[in-house]
N, C-alpha and C positions, 0 to 999 in steps of 0.2 A: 692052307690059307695063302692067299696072293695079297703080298704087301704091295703089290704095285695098285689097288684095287684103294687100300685105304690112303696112300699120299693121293692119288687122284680125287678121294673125296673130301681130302683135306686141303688140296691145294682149290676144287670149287668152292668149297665153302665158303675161304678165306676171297678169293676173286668177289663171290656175291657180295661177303659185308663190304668189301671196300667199292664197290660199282653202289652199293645202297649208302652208305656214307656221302660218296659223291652226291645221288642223284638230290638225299635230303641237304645237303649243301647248295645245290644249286636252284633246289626251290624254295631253300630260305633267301639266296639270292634273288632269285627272277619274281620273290614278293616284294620285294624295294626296286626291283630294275625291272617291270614288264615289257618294255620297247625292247630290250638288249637280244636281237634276232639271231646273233651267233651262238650267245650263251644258252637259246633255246633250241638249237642246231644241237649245241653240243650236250645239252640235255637229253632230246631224242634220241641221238644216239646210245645214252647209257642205260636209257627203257631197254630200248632194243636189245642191248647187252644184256640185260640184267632177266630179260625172257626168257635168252639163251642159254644163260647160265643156270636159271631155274630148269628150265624145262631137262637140260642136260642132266643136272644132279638128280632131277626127281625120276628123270626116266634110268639111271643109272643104280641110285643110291635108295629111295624113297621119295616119301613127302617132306617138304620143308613146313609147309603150315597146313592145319588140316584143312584152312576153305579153299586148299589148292587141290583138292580130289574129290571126289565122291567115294562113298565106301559100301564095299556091299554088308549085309552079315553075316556075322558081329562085326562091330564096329573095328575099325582097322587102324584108328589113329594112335591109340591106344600101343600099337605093339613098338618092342623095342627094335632102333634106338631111340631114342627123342631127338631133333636135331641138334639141343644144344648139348648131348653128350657126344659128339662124332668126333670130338678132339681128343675123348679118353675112349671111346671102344674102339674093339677089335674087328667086329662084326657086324660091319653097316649095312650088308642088305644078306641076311640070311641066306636069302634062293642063292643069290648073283653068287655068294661064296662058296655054295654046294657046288655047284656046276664044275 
């Protein structure tokens, strides 16, 4: 098993919540401030981020939510891990680990 496999998926995961923390920060902001044209500057940019950091994890790790795949069958959202156990397993993408 390659621990370097699992800090990488713990250190996106932690990146995601805090760029999503942000981003619903900033549109409880820009709901009382909608003219504030930096703060929706600096909003767009953390979508952006926040794409990246999804699409990275899920192409690396899994899915983070199921309406972020399609699945063929059997249904695949189902298998382990679940994303909110990825702080306590060992084995965050089965294949990625075999290899």
């Amino acid at each position: 098993m390659n621990n370097d496999n699992i800090i990488s998926a713990n250190t996106l995961m932690d990146e995601i919540r805090a760029v999503s923390f942000a981003l619903t920060d900033l549109k409880l902001y820009l709901d009382t401030h909608p003219e504030e044209c930096q703060k929706i500057t600096i909003y767009n940019s953390f979508v952006e981020k926040h794409k990246y950091l999804v699409d990275e994890f899920q192409m690396n790790y899994g899915p983070i939510a199921a309406e972020t795949v399609v699945s063929d069958c059997p249904w695949e959202w189902i298998n382990d891990p679940w994303p909110w156990d990825l702080s306590q397993c060992t084995c965050y993408n089965k294949r990625k680990m075999e290899v």
